[in-house]
Jmol script that loads the backbone (N, CA, C; Angstrom):
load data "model"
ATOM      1  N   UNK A   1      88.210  53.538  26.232  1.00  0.00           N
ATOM      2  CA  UNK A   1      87.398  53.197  27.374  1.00  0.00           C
ATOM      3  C   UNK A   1      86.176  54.123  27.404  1.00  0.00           C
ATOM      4  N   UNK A   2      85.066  53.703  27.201  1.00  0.00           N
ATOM      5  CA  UNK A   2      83.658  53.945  27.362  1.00  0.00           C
ATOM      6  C   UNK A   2      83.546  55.001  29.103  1.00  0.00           C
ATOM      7  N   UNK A   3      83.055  56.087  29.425  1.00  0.00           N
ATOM      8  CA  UNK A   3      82.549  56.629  30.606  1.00  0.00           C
ATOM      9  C   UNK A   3      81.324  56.828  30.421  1.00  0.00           C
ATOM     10  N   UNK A   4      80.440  57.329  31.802  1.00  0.00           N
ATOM     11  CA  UNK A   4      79.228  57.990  32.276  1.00  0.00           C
ATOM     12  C   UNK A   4      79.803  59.465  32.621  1.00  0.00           C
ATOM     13  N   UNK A   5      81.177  59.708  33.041  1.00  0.00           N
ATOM     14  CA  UNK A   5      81.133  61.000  33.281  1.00  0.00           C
ATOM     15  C   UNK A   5      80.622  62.704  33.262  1.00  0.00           C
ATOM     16  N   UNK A   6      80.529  62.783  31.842  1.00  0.00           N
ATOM     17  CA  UNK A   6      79.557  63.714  31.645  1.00  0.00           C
ATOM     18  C   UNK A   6      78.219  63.435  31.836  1.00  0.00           C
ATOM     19  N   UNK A   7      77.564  62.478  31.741  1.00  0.00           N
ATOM     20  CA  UNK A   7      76.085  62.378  32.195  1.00  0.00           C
ATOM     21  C   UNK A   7      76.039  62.542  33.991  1.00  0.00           C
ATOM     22  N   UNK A   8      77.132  61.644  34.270  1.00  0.00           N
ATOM     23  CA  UNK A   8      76.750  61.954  35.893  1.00  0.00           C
ATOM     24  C   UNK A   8      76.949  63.391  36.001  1.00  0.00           C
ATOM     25  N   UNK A   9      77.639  64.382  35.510  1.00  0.00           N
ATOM     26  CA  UNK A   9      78.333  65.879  35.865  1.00  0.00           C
ATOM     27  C   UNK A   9      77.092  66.286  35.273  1.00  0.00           C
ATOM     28  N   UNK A  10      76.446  66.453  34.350  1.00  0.00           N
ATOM     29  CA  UNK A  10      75.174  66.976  33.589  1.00  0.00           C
ATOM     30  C   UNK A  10      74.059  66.859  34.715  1.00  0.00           C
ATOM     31  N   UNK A  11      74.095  65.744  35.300  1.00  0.00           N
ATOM     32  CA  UNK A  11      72.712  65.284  36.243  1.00  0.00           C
ATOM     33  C   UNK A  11      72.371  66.225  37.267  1.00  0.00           C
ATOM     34  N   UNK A  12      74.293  66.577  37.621  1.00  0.00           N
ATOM     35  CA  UNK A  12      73.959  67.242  39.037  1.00  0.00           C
ATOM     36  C   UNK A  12      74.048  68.913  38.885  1.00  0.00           C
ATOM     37  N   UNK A  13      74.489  69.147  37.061  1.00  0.00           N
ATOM     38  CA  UNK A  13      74.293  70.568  36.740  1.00  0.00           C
ATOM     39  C   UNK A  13      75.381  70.932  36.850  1.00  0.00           C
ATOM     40  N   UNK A  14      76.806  70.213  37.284  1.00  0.00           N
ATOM     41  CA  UNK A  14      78.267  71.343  37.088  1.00  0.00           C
ATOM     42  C   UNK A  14      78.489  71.246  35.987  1.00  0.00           C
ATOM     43  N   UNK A  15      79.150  72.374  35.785  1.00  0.00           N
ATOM     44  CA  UNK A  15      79.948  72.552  34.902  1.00  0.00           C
ATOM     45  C   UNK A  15      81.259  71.421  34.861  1.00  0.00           C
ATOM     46  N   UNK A  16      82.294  71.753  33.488  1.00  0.00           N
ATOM     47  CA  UNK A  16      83.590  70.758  33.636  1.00  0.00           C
ATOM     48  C   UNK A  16      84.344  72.073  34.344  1.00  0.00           C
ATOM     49  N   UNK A  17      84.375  72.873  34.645  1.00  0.00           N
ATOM     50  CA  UNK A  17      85.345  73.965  35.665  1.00  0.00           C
ATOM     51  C   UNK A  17      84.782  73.523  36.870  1.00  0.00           C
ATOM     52  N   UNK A  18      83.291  73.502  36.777  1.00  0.00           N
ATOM     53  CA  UNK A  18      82.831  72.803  38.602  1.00  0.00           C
ATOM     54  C   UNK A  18      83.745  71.355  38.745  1.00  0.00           C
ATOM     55  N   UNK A  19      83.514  70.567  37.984  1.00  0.00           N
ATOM     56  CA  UNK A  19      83.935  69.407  38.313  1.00  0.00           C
ATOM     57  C   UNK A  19      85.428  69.519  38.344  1.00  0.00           C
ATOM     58  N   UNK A  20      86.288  69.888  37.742  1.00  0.00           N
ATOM     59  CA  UNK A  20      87.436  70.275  37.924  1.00  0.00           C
ATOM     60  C   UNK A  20      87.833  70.429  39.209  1.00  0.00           C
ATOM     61  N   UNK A  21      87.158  71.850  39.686  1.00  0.00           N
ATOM     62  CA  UNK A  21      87.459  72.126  41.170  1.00  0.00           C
ATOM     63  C   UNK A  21      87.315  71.467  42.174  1.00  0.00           C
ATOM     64  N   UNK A  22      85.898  70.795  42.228  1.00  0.00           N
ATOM     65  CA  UNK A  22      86.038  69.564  43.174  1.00  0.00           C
ATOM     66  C   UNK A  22      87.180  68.110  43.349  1.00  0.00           C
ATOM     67  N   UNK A  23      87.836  68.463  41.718  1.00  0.00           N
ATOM     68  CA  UNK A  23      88.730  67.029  41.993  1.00  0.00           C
ATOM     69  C   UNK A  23      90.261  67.511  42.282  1.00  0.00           C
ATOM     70  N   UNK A  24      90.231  69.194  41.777  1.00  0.00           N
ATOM     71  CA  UNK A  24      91.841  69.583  42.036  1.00  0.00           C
ATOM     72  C   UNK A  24      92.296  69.264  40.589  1.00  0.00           C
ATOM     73  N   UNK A  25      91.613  69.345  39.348  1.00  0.00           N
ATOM     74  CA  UNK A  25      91.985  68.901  38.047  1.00  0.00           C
ATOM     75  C   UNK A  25      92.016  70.156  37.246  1.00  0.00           C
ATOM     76  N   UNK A  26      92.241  70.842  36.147  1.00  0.00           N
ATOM     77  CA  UNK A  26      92.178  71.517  35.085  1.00  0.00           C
ATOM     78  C   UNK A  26      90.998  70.922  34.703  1.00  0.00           C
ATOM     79  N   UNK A  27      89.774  71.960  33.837  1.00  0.00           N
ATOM     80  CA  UNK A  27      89.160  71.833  33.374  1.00  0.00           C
ATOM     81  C   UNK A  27      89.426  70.575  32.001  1.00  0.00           C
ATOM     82  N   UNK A  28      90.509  70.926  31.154  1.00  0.00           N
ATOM     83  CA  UNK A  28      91.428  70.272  29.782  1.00  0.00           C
ATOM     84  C   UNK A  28      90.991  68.761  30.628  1.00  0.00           C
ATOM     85  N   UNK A  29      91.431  68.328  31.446  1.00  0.00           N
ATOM     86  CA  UNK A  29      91.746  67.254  32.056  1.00  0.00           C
ATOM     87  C   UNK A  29      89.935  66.641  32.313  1.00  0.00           C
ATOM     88  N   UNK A  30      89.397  67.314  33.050  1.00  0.00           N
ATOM     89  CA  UNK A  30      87.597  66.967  32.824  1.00  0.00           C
ATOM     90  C   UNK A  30      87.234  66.599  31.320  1.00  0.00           C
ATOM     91  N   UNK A  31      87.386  67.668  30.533  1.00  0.00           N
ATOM     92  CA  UNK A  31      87.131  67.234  29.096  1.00  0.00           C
ATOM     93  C   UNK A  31      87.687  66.152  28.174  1.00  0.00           C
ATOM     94  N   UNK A  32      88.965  66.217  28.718  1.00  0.00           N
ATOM     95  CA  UNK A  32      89.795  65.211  28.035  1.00  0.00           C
ATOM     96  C   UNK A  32      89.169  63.679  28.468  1.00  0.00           C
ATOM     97  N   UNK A  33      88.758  63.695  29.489  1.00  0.00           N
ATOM     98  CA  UNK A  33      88.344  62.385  30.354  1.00  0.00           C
ATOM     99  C   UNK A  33      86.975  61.610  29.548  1.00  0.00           C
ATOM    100  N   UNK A  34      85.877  62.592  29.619  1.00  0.00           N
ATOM    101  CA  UNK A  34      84.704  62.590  29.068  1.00  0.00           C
ATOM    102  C   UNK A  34      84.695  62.259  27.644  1.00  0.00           C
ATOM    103  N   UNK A  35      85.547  62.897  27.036  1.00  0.00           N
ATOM    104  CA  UNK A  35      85.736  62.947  25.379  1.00  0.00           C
ATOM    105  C   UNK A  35      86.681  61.396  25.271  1.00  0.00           C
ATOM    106  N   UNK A  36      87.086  60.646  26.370  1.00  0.00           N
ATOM    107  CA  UNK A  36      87.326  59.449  25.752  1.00  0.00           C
ATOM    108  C   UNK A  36      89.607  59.717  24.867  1.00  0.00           C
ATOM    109  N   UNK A  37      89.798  60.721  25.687  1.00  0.00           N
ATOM    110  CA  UNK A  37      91.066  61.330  24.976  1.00  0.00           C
ATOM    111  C   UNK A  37      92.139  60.953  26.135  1.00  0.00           C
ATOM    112  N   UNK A  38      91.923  60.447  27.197  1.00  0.00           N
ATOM    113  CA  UNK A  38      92.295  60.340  28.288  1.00  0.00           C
ATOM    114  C   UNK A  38      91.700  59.673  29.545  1.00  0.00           C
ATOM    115  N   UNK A  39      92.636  58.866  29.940  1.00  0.00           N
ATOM    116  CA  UNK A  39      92.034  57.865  30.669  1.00  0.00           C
ATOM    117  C   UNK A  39      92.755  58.255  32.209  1.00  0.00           C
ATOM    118  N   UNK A  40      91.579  58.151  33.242  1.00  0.00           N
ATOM    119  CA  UNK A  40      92.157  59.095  34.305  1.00  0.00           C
ATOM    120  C   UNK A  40      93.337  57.918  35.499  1.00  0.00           C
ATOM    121  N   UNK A  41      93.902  58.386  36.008  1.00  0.00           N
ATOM    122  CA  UNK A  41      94.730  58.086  36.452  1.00  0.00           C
ATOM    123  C   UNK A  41      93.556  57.296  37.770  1.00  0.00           C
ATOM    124  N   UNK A  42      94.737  56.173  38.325  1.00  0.00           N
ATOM    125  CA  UNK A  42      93.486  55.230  39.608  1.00  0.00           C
ATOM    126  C   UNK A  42      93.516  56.517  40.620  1.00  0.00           C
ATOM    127  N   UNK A  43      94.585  57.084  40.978  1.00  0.00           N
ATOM    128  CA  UNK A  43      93.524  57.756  41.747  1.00  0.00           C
ATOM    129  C   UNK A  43      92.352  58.941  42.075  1.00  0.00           C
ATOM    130  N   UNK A  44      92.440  59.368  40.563  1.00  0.00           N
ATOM    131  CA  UNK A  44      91.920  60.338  40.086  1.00  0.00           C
ATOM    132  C   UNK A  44      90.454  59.623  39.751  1.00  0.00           C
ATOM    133  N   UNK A  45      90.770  58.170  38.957  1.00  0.00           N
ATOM    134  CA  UNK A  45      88.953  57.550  39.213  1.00  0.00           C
ATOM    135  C   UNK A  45      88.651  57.493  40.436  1.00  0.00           C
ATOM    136  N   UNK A  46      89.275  57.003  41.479  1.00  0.00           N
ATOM    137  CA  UNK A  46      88.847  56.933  43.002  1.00  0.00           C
ATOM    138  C   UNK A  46      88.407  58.455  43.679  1.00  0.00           C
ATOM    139  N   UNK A  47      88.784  59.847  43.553  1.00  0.00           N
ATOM    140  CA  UNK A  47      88.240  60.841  43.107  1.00  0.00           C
ATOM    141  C   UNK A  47      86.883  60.728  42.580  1.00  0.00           C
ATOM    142  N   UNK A  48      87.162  60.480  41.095  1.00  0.00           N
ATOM    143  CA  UNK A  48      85.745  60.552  41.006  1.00  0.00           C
ATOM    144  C   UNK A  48      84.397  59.764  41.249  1.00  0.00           C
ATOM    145  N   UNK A  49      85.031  58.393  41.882  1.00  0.00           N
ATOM    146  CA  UNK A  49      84.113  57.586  42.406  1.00  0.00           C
ATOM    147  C   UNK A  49      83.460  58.398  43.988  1.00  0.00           C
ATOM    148  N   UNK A  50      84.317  58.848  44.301  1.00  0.00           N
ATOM    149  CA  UNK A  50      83.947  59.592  45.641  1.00  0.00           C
ATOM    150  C   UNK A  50      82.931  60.914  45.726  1.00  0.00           C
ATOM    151  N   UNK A  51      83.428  61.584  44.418  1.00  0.00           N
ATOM    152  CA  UNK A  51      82.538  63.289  44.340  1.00  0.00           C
ATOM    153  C   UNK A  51      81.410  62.575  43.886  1.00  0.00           C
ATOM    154  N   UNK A  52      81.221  61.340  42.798  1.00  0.00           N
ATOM    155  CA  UNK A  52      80.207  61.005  42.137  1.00  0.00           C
ATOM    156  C   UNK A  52      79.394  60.094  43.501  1.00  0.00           C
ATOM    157  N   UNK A  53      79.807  59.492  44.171  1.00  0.00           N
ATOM    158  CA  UNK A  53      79.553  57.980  45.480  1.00  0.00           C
ATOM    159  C   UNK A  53      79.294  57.208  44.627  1.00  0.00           C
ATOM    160  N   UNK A  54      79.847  56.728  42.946  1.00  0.00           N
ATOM    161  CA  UNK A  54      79.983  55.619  42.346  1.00  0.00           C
ATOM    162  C   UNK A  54      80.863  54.883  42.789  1.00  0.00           C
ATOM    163  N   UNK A  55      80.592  53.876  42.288  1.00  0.00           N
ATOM    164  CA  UNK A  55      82.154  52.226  42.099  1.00  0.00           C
ATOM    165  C   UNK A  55      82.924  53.028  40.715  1.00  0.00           C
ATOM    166  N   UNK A  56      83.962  52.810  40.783  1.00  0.00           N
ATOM    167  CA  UNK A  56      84.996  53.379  39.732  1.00  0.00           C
ATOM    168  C   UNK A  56      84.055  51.873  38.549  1.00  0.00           C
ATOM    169  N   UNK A  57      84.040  50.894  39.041  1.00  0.00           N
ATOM    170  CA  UNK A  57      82.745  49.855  37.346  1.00  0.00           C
ATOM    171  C   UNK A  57      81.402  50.612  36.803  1.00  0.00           C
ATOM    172  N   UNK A  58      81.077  51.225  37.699  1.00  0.00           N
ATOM    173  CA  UNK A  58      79.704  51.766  37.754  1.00  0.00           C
ATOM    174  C   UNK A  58      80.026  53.650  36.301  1.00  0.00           C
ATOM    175  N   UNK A  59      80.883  53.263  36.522  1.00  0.00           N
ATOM    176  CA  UNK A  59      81.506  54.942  35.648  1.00  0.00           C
ATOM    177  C   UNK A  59      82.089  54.748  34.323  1.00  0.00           C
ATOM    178  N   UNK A  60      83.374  53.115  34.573  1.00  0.00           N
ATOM    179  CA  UNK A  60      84.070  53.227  33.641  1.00  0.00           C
ATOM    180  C   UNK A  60      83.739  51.853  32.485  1.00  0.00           C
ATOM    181  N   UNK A  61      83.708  51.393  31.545  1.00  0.00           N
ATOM    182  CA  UNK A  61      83.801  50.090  30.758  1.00  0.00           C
ATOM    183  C   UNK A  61      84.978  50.311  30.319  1.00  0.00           C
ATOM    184  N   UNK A  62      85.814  49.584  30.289  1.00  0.00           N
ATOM    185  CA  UNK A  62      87.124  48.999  29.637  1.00  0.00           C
ATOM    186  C   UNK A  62      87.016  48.402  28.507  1.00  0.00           C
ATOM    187  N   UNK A  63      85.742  47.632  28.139  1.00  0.00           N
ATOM    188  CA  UNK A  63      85.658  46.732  26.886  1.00  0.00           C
ATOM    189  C   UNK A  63      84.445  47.161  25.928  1.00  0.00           C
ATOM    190  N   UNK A  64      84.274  48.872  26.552  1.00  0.00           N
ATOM    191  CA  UNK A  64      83.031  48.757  25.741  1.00  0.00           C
ATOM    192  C   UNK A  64      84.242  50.049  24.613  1.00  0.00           C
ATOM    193  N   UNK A  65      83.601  49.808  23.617  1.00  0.00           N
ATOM    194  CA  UNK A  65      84.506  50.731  22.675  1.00  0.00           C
ATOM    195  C   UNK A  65      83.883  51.975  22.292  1.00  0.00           C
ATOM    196  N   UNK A  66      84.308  52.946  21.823  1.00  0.00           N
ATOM    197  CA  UNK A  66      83.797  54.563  21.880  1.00  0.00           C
ATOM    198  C   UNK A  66      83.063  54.516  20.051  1.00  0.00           C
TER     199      UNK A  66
END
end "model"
wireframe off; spacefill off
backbone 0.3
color backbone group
């Protein structure tokens, strides 16, 4: 599954330890997400639809391939 994650986290200048902290995640778990190694749990996208004020579509592609 294809993300924006790191570009949206880059935009606003955190770090993956910033972003971490805001979601209650391990850093491993930010990276893992971004790097396409791990696919986040629904409510952990709903998380990040919220820190980001994206649509969990607006973040994630399902059909686009890495």
């Amino acid at each position: 599954m294809q993300n924006r994650i790191r570009q949206l986290r880059e935009a606003r200048g955190w770090s993956q330890a910033g972003l971490a902290d805001r979601l209650d995640v391990s850093r491993q778990t930010v990276n893992a997400i971004e790097n396409g190694k791990r696919d986040p749990s629904l409510p952990l996208a709903f998380k990040l639809g919220k820190v980001f004020r994206r649509r969990i579509e607006a973040m994630f592609d399902p059909d686009e391939a890495r």
